[in-house]
Each structure stands twice: as C-alpha cells, then as structure tokens.
mmCIF file as gemmi writes it, N, C-alpha and C atoms, coordinates in Angstrom:
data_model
loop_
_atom_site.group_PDB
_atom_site.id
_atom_site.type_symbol
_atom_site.label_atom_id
_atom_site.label_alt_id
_atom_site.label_comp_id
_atom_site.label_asym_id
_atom_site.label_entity_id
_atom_site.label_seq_id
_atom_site.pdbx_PDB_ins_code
_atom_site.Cartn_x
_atom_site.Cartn_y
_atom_site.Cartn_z
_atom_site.occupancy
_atom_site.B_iso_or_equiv
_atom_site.pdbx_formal_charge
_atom_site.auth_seq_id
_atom_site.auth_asym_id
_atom_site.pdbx_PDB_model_num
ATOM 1 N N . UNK Axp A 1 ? 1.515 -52.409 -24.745 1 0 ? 1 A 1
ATOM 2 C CA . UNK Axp A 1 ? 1.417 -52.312 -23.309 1 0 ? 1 A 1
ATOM 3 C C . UNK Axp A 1 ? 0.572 -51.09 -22.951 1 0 ? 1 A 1
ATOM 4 N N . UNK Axp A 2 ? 0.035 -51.114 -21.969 1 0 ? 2 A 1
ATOM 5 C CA . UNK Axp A 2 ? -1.031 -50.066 -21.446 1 0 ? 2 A 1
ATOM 6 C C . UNK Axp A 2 ? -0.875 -49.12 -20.631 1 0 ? 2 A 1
ATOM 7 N N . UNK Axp A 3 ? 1.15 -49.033 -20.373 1 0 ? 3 A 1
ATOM 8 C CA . UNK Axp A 3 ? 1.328 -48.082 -19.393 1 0 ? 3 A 1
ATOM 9 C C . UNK Axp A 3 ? 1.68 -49.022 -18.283 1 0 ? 3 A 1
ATOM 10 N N . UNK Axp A 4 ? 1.427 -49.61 -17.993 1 0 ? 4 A 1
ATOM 11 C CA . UNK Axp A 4 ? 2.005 -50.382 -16.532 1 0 ? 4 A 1
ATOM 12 C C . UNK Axp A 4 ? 2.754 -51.541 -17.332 1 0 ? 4 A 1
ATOM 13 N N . UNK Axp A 5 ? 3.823 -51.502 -16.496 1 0 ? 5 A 1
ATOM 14 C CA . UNK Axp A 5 ? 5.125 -51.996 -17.2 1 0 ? 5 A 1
ATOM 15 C C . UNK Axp A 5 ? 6.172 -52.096 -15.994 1 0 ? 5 A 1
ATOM 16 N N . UNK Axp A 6 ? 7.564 -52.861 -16.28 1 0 ? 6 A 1
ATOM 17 C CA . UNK Axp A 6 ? 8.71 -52.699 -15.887 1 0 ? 6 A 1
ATOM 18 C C . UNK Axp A 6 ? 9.882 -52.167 -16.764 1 0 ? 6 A 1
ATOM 19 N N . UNK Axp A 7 ? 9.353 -50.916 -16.291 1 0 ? 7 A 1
ATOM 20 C CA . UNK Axp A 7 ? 10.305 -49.836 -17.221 1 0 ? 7 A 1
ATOM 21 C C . UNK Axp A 7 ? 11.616 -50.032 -16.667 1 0 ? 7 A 1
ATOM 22 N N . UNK Axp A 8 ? 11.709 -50.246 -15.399 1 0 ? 8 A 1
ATOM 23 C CA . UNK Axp A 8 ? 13.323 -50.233 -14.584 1 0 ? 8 A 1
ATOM 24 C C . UNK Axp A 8 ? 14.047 -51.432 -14.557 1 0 ? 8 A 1
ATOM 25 N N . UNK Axp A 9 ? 13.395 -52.623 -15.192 1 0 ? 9 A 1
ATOM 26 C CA . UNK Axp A 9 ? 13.639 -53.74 -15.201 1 0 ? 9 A 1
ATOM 27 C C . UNK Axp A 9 ? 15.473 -54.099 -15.73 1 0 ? 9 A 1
ATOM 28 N N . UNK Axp A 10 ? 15.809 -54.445 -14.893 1 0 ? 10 A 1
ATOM 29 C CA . UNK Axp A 10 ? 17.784 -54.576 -15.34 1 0 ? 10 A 1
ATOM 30 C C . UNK Axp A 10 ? 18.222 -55.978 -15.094 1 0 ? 10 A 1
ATOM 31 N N . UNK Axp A 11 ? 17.399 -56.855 -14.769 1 0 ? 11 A 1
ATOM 32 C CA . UNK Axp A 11 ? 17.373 -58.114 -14.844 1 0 ? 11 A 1
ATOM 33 C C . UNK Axp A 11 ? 16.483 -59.148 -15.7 1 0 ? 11 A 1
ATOM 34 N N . UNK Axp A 12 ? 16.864 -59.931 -16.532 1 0 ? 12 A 1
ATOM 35 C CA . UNK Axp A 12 ? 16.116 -60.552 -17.198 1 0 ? 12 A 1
ATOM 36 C C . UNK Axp A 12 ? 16.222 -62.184 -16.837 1 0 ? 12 A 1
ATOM 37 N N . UNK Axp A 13 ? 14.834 -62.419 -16.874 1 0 ? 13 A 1
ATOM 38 C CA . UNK Axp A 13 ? 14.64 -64.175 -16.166 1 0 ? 13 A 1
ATOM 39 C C . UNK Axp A 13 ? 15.881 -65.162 -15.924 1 0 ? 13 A 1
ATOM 40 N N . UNK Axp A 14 ? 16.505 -64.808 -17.07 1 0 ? 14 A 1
ATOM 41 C CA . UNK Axp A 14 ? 17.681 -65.922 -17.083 1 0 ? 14 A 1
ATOM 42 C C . UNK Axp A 14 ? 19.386 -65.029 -16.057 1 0 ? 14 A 1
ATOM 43 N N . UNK Axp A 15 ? 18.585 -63.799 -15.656 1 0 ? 15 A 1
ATOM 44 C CA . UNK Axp A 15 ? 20.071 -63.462 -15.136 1 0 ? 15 A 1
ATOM 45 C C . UNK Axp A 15 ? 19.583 -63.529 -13.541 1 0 ? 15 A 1
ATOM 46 N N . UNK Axp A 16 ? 18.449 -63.677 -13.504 1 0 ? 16 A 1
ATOM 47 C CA . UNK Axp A 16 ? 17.736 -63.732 -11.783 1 0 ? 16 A 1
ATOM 48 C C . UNK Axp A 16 ? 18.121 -65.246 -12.083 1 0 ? 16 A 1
ATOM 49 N N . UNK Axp A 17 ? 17.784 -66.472 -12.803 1 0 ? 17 A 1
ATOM 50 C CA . UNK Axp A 17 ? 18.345 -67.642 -12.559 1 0 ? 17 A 1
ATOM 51 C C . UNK Axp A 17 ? 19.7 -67.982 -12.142 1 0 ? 17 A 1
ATOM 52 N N . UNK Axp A 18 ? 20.233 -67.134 -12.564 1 0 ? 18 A 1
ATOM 53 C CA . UNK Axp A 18 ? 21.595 -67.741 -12.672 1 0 ? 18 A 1
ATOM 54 C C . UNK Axp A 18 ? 22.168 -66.714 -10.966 1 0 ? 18 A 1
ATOM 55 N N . UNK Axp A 19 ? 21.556 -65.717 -10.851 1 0 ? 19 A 1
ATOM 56 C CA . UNK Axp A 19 ? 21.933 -65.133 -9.333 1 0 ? 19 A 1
ATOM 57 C C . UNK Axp A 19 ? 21.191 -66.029 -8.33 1 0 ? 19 A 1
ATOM 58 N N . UNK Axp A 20 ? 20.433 -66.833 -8.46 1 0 ? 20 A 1
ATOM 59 C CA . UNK Axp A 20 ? 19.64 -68.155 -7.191 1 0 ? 20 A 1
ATOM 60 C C . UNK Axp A 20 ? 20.576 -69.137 -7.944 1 0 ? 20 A 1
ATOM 61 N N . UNK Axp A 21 ? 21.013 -69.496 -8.813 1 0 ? 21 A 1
ATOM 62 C CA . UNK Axp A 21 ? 22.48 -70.51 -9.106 1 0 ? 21 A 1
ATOM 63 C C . UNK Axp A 21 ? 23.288 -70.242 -8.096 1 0 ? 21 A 1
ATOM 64 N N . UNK Axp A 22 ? 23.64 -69.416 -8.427 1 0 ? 22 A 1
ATOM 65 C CA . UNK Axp A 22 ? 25.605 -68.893 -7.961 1 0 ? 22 A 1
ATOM 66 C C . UNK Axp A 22 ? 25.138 -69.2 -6.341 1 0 ? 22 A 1
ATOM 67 N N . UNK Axp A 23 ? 24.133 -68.359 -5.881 1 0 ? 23 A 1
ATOM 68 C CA . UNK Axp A 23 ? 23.584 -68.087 -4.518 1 0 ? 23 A 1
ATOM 69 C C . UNK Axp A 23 ? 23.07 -69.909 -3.915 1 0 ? 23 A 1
ATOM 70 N N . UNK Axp A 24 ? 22.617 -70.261 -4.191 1 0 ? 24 A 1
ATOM 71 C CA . UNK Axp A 24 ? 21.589 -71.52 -3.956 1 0 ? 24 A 1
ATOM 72 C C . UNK Axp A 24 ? 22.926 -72.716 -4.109 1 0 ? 24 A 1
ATOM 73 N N . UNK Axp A 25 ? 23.112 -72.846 -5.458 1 0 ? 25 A 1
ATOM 74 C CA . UNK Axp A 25 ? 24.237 -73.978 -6.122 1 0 ? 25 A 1
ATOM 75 C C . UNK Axp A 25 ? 25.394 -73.825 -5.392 1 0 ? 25 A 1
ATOM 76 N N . UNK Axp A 26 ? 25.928 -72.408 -5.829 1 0 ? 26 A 1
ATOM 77 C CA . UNK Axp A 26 ? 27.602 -72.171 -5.955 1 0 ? 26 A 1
ATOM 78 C C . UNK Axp A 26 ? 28.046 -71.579 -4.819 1 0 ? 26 A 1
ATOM 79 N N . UNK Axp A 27 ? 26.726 -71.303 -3.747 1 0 ? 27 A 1
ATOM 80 C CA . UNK Axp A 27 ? 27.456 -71.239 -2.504 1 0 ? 27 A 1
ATOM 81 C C . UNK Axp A 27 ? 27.17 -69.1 -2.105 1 0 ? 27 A 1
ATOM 82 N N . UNK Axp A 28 ? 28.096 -68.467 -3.585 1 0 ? 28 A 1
ATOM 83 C CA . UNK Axp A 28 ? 28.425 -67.248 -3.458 1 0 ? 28 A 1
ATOM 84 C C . UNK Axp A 28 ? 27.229 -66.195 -2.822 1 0 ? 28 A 1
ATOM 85 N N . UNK Axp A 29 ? 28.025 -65.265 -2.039 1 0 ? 29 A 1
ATOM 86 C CA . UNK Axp A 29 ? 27.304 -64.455 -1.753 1 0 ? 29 A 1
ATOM 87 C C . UNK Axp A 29 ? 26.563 -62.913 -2.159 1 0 ? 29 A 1
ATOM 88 N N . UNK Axp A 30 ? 25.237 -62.354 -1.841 1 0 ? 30 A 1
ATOM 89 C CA . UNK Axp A 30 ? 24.999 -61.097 -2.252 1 0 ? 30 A 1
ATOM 90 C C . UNK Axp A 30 ? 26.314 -60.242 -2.589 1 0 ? 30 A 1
ATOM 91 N N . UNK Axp A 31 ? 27.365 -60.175 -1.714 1 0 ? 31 A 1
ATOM 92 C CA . UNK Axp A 31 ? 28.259 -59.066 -2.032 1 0 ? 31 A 1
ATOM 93 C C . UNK Axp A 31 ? 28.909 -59.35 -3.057 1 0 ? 31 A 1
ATOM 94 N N . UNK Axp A 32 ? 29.433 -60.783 -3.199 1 0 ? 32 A 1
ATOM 95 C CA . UNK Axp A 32 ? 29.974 -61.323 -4.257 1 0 ? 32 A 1
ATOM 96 C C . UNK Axp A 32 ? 29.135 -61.367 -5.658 1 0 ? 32 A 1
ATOM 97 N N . UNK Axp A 33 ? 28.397 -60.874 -5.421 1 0 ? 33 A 1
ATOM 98 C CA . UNK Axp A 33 ? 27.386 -61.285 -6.822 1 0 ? 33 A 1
ATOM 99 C C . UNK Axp A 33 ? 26.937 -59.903 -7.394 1 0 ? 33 A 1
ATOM 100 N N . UNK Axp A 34 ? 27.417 -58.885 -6.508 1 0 ? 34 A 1
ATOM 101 C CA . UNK Axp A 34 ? 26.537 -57.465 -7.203 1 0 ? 34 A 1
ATOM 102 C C . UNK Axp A 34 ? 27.511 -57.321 -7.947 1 0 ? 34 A 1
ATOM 103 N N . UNK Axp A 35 ? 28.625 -57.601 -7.647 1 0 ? 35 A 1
ATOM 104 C CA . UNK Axp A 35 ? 30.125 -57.049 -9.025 1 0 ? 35 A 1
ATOM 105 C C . UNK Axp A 35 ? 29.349 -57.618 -10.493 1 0 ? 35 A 1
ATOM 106 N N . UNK Axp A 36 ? 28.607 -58.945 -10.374 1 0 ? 36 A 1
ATOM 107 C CA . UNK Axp A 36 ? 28.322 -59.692 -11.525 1 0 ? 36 A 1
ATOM 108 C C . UNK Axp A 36 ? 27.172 -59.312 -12.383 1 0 ? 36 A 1
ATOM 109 N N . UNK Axp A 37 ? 26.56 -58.256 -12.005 1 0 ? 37 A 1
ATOM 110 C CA . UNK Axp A 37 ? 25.063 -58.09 -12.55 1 0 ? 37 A 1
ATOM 111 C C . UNK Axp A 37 ? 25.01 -56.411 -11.813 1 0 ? 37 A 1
ATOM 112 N N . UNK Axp A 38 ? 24.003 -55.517 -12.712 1 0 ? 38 A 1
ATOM 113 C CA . UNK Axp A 38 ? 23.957 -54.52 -12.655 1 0 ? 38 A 1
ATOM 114 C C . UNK Axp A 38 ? 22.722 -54.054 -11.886 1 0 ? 38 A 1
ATOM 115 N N . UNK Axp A 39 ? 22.583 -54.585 -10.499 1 0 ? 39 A 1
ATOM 116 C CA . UNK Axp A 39 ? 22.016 -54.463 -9.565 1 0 ? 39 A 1
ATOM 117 C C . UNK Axp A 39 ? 22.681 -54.492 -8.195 1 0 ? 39 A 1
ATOM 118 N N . UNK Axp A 40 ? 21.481 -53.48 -7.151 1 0 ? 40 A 1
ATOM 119 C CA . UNK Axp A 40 ? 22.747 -53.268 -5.864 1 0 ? 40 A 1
ATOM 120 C C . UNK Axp A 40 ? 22.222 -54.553 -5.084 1 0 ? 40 A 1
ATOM 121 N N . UNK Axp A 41 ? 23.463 -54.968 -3.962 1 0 ? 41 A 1
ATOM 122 C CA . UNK Axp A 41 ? 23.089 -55.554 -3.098 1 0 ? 41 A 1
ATOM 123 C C . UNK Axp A 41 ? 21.749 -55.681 -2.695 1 0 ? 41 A 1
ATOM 124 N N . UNK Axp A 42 ? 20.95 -55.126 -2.204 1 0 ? 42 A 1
ATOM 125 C CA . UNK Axp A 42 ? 19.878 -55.176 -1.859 1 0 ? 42 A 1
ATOM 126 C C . UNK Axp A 42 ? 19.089 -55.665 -2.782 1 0 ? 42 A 1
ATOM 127 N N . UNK Axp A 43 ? 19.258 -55.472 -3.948 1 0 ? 43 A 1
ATOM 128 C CA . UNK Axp A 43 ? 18.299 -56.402 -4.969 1 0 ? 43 A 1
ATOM 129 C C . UNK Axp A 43 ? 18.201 -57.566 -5.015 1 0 ? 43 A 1
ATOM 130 N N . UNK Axp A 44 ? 19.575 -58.251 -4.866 1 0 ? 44 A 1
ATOM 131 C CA . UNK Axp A 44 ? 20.081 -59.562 -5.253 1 0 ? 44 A 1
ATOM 132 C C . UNK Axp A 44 ? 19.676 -60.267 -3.434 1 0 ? 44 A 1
ATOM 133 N N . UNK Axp A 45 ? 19.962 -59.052 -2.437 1 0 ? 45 A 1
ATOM 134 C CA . UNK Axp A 45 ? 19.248 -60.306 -0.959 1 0 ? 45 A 1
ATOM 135 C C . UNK Axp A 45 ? 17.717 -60.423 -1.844 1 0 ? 45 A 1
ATOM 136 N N . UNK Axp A 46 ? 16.907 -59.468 -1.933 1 0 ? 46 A 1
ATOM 137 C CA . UNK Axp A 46 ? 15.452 -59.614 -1.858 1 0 ? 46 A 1
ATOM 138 C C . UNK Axp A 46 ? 15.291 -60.891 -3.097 1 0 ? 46 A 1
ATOM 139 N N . UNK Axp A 47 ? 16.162 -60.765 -3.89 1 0 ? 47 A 1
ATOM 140 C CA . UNK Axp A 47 ? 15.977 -61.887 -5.217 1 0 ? 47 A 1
ATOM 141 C C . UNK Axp A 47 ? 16.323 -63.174 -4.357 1 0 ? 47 A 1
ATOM 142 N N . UNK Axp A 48 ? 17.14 -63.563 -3.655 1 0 ? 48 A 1
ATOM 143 C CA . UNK Axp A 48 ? 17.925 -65.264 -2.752 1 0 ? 48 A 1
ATOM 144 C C . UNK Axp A 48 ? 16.876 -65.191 -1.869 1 0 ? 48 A 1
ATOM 145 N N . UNK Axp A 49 ? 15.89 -64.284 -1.199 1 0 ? 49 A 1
ATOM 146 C CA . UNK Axp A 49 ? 15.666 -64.798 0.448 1 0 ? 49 A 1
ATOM 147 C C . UNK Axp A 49 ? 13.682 -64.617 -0.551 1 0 ? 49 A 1
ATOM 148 N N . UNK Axp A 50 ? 13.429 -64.52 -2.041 1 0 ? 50 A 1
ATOM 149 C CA . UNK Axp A 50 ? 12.106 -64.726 -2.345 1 0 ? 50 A 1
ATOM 150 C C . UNK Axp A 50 ? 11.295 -63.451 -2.435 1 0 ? 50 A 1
ATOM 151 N N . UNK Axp A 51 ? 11.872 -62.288 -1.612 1 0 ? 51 A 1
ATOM 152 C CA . UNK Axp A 51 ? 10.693 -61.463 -1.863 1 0 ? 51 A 1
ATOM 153 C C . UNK Axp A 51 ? 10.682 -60.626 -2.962 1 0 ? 51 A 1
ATOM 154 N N . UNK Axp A 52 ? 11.211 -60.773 -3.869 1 0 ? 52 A 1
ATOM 155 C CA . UNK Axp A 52 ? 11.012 -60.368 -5.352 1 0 ? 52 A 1
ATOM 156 C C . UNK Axp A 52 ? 11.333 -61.129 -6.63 1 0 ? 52 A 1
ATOM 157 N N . UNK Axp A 53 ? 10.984 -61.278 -7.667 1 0 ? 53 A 1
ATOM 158 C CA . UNK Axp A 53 ? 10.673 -61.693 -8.698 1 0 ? 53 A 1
ATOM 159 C C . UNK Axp A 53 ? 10.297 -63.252 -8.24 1 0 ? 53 A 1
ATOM 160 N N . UNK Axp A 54 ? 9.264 -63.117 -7.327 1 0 ? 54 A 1
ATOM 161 C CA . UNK Axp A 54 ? 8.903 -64.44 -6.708 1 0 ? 54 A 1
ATOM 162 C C . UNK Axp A 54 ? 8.379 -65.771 -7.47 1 0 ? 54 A 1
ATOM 163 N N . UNK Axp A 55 ? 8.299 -65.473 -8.659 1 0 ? 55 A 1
ATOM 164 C CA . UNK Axp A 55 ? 7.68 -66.024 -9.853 1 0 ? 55 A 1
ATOM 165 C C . UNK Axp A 55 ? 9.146 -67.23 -10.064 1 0 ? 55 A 1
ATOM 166 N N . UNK Axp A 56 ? 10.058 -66.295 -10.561 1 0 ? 56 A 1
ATOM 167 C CA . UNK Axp A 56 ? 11.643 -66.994 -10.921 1 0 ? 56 A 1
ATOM 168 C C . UNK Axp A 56 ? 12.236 -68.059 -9.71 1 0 ? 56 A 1
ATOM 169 N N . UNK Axp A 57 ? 11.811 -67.25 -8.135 1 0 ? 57 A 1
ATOM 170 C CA . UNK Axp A 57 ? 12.467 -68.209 -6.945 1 0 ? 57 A 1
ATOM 171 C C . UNK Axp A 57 ? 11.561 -69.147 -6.774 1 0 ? 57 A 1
ATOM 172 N N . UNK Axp A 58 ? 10.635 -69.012 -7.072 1 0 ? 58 A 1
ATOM 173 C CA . UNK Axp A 58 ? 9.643 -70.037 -6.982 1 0 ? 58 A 1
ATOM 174 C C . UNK Axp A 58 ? 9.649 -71.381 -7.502 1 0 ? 58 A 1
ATOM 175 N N . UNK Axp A 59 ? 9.647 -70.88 -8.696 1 0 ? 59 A 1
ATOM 176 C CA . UNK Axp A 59 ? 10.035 -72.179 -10.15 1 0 ? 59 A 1
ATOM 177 C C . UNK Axp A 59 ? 11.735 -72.556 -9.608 1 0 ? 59 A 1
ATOM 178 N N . UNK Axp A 60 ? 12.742 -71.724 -9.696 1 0 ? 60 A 1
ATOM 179 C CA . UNK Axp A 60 ? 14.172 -72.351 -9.137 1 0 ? 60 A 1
ATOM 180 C C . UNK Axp A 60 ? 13.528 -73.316 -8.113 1 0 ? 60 A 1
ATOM 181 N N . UNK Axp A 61 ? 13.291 -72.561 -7.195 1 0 ? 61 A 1
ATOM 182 C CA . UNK Axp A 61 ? 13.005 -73.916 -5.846 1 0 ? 61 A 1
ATOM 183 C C . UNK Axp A 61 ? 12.592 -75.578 -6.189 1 0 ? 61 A 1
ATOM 184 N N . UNK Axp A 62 ? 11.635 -74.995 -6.676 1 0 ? 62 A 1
ATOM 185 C CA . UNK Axp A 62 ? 10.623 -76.071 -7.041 1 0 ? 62 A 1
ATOM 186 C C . UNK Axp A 62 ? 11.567 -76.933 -8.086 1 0 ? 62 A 1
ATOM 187 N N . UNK Axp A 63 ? 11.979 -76.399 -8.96 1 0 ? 63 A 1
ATOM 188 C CA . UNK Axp A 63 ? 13.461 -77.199 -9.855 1 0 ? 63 A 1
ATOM 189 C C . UNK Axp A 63 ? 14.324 -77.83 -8.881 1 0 ? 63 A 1
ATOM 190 N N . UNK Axp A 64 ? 15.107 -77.053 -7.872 1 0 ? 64 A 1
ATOM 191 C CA . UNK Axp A 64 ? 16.411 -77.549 -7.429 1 0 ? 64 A 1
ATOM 192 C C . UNK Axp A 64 ? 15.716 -78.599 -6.718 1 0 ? 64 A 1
ATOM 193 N N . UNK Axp A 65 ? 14.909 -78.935 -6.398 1 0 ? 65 A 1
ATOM 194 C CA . UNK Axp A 65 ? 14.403 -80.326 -5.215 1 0 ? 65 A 1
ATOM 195 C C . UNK Axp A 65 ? 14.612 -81.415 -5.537 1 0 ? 65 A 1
C-alpha cells in the first residue's frame, strides 16, 4: 500500500452486511445495533441511510430487490 489506506477501518464488508440485514431485513434499529458492532451510532445511521461505505449499500440494495 502507498500510504493511503483505511487505517481506522473497524468494520469489515461482511459486518456492514449484516448491519443493512438487521437494519433493512430485521427491522432493528441504529441504537439497537451499536451494542452489536464496535462502532458509534452515528456510523451505523450513515452506513442504513447510504452515505458511507456506499459500495456495500449499494450492492445490498441492488440484492434485496
């Protein structure tokens, strides 16, 4: 790597899937979901409403249809 990176990265593809699961599928909410994963609230709205790891909500979407 060349220096630009996601050094802070605490979510990995399959755990942002499964937080647009729980969120999308199972109903549950941001508050309910930060106990589950080692990110704050605010991560997990911007991850359900698209504006981050837009790559992962993207492909979910496009799956759940």
């Amino acid at each position: 790597m060349n220096g630009i990176g996601f050094n802070n990265v605490n979510l990995t593809d399959k755990g942002v899937y499964k937080i647009l699961y729980l969120n999308k599928g199972e109903g549950l909410q941001p508050h309910q979901l930060e106990t589950m994963f080692p990110v704050t609230k605010a991560t997990i709205r911007s991850i359900v409403n698209g504006k981050s790891r837009k790559d992962c909500y993207g492909l979910f979407m496009k799956l759940a249809k």
